[in-house]
C-alpha positions in Angstrom: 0.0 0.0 0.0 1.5 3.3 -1.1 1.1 7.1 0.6 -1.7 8.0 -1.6 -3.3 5.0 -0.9 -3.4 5.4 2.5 -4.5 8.7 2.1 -7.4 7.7 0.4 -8.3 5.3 2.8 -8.1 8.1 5.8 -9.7 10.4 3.9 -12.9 8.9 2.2 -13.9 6.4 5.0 -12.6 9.0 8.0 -10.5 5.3 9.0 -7.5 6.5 12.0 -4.3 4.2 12.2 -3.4 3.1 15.3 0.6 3.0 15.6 1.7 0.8 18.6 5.3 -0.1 20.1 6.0 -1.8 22.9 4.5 0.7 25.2 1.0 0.9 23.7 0.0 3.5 21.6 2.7 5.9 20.6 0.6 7.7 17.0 -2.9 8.1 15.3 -3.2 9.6 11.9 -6.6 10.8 10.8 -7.8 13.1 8.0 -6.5 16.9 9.0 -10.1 17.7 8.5 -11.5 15.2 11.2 -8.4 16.4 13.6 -9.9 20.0 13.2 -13.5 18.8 14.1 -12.0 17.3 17.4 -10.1 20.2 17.9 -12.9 22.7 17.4 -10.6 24.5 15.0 -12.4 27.0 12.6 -12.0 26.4 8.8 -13.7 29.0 6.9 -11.3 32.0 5.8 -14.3 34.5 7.3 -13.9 32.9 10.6 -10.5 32.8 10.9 -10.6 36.5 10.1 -12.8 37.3 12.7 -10.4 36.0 15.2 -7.3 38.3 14.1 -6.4 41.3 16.1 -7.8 44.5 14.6 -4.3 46.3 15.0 -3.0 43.8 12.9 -5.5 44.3 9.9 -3.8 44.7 6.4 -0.2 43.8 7.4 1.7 41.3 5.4 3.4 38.2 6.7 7.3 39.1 7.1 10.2 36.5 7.1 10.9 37.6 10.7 7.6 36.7 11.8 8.5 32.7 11.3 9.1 31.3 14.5 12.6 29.8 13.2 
């Protein structure tokens, strides 16, 4: 089974995979779409907006503003 395939999989049947070692479970992967849902993240652009600091309206993105 390759990447894409497994993306697929995750995707259209909203399947998680359950990553184990020794320990017990150590990873899940689901569908960055499902992960939002459980997060309660927003995913419209309009609400994301909404959420921004007004002082910071119509300022561009600078290369020091990356966090590396």
């Amino acid at each position: 089974m390759d990447l894409n395939e497994i993306k697929k999989l995750i995707q259209e049947e909203k399947a998680k995979i359950i990553i184990t070692d020794p320990n017990g479970i150590s990873l899940i992967v689901l569908d960055y779409e499902e992960y939002k849902k459980i997060k309660g993240i927003k995913t419209t652009k309009e609400e994301v907006k909404d959420e921004s600091p007004k002082e910071l309206e119509g300022e561009s993105l600078k290369v020091d503003d990356l966090p590396f």
